[in-house]
C-alpha positions in Angstrom: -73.2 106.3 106.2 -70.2 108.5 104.5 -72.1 110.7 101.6 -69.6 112.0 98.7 -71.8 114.3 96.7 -70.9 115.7 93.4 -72.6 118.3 91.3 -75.2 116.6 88.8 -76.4 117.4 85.7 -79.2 115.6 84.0 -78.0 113.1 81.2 -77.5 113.7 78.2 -78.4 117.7 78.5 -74.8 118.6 78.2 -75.5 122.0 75.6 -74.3 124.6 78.5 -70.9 123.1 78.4 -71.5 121.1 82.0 -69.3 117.9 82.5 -71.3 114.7 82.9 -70.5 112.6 85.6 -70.3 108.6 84.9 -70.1 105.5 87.2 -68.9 102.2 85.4 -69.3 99.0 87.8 -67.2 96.4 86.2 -63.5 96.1 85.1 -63.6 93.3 82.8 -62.9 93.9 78.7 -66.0 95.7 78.4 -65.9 98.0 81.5 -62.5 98.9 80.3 -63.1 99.7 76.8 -66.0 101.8 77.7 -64.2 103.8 80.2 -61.2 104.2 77.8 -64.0 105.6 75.4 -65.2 107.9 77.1 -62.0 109.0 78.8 -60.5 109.9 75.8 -64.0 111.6 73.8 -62.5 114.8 71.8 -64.8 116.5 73.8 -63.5 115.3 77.1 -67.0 116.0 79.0 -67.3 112.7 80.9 -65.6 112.9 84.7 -65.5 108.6 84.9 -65.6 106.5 88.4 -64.7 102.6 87.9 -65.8 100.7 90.7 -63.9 97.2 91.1 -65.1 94.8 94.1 -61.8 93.1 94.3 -58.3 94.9 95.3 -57.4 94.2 91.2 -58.9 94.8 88.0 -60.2 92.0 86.8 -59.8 91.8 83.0 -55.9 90.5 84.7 -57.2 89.1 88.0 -56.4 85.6 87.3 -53.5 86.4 85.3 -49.9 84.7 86.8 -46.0 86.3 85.3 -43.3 83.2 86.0 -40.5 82.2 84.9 -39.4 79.2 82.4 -37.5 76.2 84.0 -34.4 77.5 82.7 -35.1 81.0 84.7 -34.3 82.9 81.5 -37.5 83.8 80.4 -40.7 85.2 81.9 -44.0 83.9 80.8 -47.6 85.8 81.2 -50.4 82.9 81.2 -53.4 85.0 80.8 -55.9 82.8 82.7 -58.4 81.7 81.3 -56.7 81.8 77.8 -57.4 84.8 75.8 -57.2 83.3 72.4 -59.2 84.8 69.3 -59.4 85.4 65.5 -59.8 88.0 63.1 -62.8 86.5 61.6 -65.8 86.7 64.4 -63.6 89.3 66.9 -63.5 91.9 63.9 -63.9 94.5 66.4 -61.5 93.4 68.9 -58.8 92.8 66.3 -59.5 96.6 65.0 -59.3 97.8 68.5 -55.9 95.8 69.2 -54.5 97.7 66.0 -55.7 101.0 67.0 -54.3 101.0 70.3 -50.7 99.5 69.2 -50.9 96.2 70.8 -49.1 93.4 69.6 -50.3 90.5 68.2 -49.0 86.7 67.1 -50.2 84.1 64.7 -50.7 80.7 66.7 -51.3 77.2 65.6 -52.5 74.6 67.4 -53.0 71.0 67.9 -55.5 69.5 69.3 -56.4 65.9 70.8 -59.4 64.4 71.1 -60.4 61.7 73.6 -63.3 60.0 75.4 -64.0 58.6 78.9 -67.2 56.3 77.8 -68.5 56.5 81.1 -68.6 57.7 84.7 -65.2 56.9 86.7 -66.0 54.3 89.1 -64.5 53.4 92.7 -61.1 51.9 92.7 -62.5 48.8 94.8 -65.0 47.9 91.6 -62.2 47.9 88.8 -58.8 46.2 87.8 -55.8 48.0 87.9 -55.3 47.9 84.2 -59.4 49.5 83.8 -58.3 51.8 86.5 -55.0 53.1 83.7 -57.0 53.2 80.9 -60.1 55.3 82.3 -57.4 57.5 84.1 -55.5 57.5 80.4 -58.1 57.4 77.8 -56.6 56.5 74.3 -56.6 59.2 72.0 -58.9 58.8 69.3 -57.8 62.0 66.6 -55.5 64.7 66.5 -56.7 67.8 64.4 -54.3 71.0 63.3 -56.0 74.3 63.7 -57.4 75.4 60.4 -55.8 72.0 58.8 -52.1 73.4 58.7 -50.7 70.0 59.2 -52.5 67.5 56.1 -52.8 65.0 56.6 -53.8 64.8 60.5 -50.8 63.3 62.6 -51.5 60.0 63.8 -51.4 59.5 67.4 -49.1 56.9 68.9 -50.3 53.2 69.8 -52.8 53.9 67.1 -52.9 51.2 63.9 -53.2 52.8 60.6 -56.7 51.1 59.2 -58.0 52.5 62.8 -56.7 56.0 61.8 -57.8 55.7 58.6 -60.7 54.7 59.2 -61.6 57.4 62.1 -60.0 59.9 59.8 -62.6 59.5 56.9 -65.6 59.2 59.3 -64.5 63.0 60.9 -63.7 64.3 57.7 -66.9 63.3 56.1 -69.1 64.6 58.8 -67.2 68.0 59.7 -67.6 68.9 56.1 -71.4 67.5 56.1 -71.4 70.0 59.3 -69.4 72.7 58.0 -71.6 73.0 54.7 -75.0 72.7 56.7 -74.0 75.8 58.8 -73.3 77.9 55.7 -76.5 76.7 53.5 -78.9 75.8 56.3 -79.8 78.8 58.4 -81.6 78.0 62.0 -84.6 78.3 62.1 -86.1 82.1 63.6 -89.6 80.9 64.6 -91.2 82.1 67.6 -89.6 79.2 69.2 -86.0 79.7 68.5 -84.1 76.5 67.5 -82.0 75.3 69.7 -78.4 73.6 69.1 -79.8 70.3 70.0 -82.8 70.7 67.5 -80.5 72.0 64.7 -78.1 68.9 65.1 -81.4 66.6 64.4 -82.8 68.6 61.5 -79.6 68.5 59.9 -78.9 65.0 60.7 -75.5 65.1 62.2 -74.9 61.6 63.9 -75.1 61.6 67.8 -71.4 59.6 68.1 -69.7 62.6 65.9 -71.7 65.1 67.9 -70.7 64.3 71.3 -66.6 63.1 70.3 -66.3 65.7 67.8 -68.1 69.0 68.1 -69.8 69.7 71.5 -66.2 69.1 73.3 -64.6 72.4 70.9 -67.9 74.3 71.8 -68.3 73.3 75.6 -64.8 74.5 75.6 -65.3 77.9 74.0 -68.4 78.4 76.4 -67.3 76.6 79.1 -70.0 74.6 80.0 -71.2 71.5 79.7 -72.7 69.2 77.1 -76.4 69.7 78.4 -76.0 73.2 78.3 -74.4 74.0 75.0 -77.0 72.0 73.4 -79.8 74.3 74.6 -77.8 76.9 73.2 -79.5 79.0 70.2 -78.4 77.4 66.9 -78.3 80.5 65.6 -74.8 81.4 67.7 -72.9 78.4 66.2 -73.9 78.9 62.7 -73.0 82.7 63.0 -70.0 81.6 64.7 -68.5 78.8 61.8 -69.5 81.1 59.4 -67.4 83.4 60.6 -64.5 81.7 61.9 -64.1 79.6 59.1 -60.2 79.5 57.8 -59.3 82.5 60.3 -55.7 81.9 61.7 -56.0 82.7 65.6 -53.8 85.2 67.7 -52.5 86.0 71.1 -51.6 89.0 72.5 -47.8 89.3 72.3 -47.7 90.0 76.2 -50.6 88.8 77.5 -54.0 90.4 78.8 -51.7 92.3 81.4 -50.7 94.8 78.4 -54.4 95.1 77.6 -55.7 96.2 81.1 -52.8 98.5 81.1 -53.3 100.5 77.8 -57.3 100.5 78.5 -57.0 101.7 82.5 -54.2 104.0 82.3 -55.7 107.4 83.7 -59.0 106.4 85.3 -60.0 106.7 88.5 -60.7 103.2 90.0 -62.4 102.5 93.0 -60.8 99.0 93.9 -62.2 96.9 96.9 -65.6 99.1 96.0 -68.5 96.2 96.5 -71.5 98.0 94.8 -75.0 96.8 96.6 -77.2 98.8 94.4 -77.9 101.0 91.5 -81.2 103.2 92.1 -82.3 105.9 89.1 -83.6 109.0 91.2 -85.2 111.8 88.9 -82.2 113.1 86.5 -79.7 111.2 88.4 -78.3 107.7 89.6 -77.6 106.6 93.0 -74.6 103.9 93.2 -74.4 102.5 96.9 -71.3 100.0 97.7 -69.4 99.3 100.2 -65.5 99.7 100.7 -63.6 96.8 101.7 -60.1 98.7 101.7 -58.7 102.0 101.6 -58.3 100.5 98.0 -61.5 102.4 97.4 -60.4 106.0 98.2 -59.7 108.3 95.2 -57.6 111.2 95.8 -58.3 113.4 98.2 -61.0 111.2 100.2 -61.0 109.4 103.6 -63.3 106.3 103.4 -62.7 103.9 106.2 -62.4 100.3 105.8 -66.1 98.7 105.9 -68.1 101.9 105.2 -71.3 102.3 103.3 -70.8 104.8 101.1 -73.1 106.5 98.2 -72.6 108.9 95.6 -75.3 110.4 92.2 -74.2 110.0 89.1 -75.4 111.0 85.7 -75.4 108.3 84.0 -74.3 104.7 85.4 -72.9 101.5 83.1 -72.8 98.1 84.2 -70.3 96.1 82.8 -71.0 93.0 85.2 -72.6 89.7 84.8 -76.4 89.3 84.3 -76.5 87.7 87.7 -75.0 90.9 89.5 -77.1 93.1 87.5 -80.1 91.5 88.8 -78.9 91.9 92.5 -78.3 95.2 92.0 -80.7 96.8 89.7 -84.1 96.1 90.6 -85.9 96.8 87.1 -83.7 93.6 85.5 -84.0 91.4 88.6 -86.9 89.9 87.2 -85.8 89.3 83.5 -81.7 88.6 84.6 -83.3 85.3 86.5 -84.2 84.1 82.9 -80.5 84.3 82.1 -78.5 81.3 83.0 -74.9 81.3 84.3 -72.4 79.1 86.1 -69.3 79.0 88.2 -66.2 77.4 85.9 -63.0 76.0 87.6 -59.6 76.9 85.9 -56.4 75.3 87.0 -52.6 76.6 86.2 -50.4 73.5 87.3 -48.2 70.9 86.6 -48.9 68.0 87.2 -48.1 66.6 83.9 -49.8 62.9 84.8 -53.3 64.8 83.4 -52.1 64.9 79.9 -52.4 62.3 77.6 -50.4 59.8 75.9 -50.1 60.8 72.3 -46.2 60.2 71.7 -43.5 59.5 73.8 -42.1 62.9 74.7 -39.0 62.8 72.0 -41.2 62.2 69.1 -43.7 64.8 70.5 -41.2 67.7 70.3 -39.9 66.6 66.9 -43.7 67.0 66.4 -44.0 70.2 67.3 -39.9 72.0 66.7 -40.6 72.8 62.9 -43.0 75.0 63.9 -44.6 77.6 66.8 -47.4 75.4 67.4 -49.1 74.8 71.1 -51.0 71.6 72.5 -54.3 71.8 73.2 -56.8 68.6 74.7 -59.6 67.6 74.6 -61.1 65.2 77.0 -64.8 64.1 77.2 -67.5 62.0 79.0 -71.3 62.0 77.6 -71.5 65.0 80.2 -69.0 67.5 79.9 -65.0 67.7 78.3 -62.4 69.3 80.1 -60.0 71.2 78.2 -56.3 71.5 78.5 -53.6 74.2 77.0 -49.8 73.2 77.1 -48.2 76.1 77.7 -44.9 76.8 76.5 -43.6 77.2 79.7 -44.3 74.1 80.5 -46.7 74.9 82.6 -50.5 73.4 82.3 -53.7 75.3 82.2 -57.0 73.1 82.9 -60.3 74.1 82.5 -63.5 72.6 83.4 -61.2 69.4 85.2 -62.7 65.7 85.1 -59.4 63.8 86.3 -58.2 64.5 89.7 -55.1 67.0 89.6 -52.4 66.9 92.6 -53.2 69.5 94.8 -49.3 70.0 95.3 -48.6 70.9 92.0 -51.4 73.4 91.2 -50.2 77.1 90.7 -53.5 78.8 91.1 -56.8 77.6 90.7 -59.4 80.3 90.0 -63.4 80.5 89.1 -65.3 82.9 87.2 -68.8 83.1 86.3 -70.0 82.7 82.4 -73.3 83.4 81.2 -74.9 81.0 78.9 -77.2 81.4 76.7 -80.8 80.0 75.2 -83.3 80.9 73.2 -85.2 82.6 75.7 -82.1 84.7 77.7 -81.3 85.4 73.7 -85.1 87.0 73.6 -84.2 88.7 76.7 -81.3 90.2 75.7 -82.8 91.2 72.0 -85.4 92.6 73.8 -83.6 94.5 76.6 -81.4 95.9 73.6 -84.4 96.9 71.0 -84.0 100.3 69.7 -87.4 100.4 68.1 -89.3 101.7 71.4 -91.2 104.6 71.6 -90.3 107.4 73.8 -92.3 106.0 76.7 -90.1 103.0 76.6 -92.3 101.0 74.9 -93.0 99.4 71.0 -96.1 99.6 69.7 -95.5 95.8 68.9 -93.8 94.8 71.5 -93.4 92.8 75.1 -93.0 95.9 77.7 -90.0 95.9 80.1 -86.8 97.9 81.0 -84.7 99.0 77.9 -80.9 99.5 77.8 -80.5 103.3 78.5 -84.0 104.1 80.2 -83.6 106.1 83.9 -79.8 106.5 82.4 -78.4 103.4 83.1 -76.8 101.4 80.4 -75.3 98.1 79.8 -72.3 96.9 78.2 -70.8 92.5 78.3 -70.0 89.6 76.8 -74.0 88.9 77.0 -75.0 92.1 75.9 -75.1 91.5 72.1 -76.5 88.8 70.0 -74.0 86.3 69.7 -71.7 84.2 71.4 -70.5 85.4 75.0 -67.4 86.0 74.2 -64.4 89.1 74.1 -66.3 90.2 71.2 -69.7 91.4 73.2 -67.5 93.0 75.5 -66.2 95.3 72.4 -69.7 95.7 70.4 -71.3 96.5 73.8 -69.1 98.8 74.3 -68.9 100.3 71.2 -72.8 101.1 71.3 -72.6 102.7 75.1 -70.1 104.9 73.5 -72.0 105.7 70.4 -75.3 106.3 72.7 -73.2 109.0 74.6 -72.3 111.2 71.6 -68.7 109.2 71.3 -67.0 108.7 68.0 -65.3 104.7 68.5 -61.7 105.4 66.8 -61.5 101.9 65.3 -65.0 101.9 64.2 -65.2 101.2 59.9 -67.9 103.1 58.4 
């Protein structure tokens, strides 16, 4: 086993002027922003190690630069979409100013429509059922924040049926929109659930399942079962938040972002890490290198090697699932936390989209102004959504129609954390600054705390809220704050 030892210093005990040595695992948003942190501290006493199991970082893995059809532009699709507002990613949009990057308005419209039930085998249907389960009429097109009033009507539609479909949603989104702002969930012992909230608030089960779980599946990516167990308490938060806030993109795509945050660190790509061990003062990190990738300057680490190094202090920025194989006081509680494995395609196989206009009255649609498609299609179980990009290229997430294999530019996964009301206890917990030295409350559950043996946690799931970009900057934000760091976008 290859040994790199460096000179240690407990944590935290920096007053003779020592440097403190840090390991971040992780190179998502929140790895990042922590490293950039503490890389640039006025004090400049941290000496930082990123470790990054694949041979990229992977804010940018999935990332993909082409060209338009005309071969006069270049595109960056930022995969999956890295779409946000300045209403609930306050933090991130304050960050984004303070580190010069970019930003552009963007509108959308969005299409709603609905499989009503399981596809079945070709030899059991007509040809024409076959078309219109494959093609599912859309039902409602909705501008983002209501820029376009009234709604567009889609095409093959009557006007009574629009009509009529247009006061039914408008009626129960604003019944929906005022219960989130006068109704808080409930904060029992037993958390309220998404599910339980819908009920209390009376929200019909048809709107429900057409109307709002296929935006939220989307942001969450997960489906309908799942977002429903999710704490009401996120969504409310969330519409609160995010009500009438325009939404932005990154002028150049995540790519700009993991440059700005990355440039100067030492990165350990290819650098698998198989555990994280508090010993006295210090931390061991273990991990294995899968490429020379993993060699920082000056250091010869074979292909395949086993390789271990103490740290002062050690940040995970990884999901709850990897923190539990790798850190054995969370293994327990991380369990409690659910996550899954989403699909995300970047393709074009335009057959997947669905039939709102003919394509000449569709671009009329769209040419007075910078305005993007965005679909969603649903079964009771799940929606999958899809982004027209505007280099005609299509990005499709969570996919329920079959996509030709031949036309699909990458297809990538990547593992989200959900949430309930008992990973959200977790969490709260795990994050509870009311413990007594010892590590434990007087009035409360014991268990590991965020910081305790120095190792620290920062991730979408490491906040109270939606698991989102915005975690990834709060988390961070606090990791710094713990280390003595002032945050340079931080309001006071």
């Amino acid at each position: 086993m290859l040994e790199a030892e460096i000179p240690n210093q407990r944590a935290g005990s920096n007053s003779d002027g020592s440097r403190i040595s840090v390991a971040i695992v992780g190179t998502g948003m929140a790895g990042l922003v922590t490293a950039y942190l503490l890389r640039n501290d006025e004090n400049q006493k941290f000496d930082i190690e990123v470790f990054e199991s694949q041979d990229a970082l992977s804010l940018n893995a999935e990332g993909e630069t082409i060209k338009s059809e005309n071969g006069r532009e270049t595109f960056h699709i930022s995969h999956p979409m890295r779409v946000f507002d300045d209403g609930y990613y306050k933090h991130m949009t304050l960050m984004y100013k303070h580190l010069g990057i970019k930003c552009d308005p963007l509108k959308f419209l969005f299409s709603y429509s609905f499989i009503p039930k399981a596809l079945p085998s070709p030899e059991t249907q007509s040809d024409q059922a076959q078309e219109e389960l494959a093609q599912p009429k859309v039902s409602f097109l909705y501008s983002s924040n209501n820029h376009r009033l009234p709604p567009l009507r889609p095409g093959g539609q009557g006007f009574l049926s629009w009509l009529w479909e247009l006061i039914y949603v408008a009626f129960f989104f604003g019944w929906f929109s005022l219960a989130c702002f006068w109704i808080d969930a409930r904060k029992d012992d037993q958390l309220e659930t998404l599910e339980e909230y819908f009920n209390r608030v009376r929200l019909p089960r048809h709107f429900v399942y057409r109307y709002i779980l296929p935006p939220f599946a989307t942001l969450s990516t997960c489906n309908h079962a799942e977002m429903l167990s999710f704490p009401a308490h996120d969504i409310v938060q969330y519409v609160r938040r995010t009500y009438r806030a325009p939404h932005y993109l990154v002028r150049e795509g995540t790519q700009i972002v993991e440059d700005t945050l990355s440039k100067g660190l030492n990165i350990r790509l290819g650098a698998r890490v198989t555990s994280v061990r508090p010993t006295g003062s210090s931390v061991m990190v273990c991990w294995e290198s899968t490429s020379s990738a993993s060699e920082l300057a000056g250091e010869k680490i074979p292909p395949m090697s086993s390789c271990q190094r103490t740290f002062d202090r050690v940040i995970l920025a990884v999901p709850p699932n990897i923190v539990g194989a790798i850190f054995e006081p969370l293994r327990e509680e991380t369990s409690l936390l659910p996550t899954r494995s989403v699909e995300s395609l970047i393709h074009t196989d335009a057959s997947t989209l669905p039939n709102i206009y003919s394509e000449p009255v569709k671009a009329q649609t769209t040419s007075r102004e910078e305005v993007e498609w965005g679909h969603f299609r649903s079964t009771v179980e799940s929606t999958e959504s899809i982004h027209e990009h505007p280099s005609s290229y299509i990005i499709t997430t969570c996919p329920i129609l079959p996509i030709d294999p031949s036309k699909v530019v990458r297809r990538s996964y990547f593992t989200r954390t959900l949430r309930t009301p008992q990973s959200r206890a977790v969490v709260n917990r795990i994050f509870d600054k009311s413990a007594t030295p010892d590590g434990q409350a007087a009035d409360k559950p014991a268990g590991w705390r965020n910081g305790e043996g120095n190792v620290f946690l920062v991730g979408s799931w490491c906040w109270d809220g939606m698991v989102l970009l915005e975690g990834c900057v709060v988390s961070a934000m606090r990791a710094a704050e713990d280390f003595g760091v002032k945050v340079p976008w931080a309001q006071s």
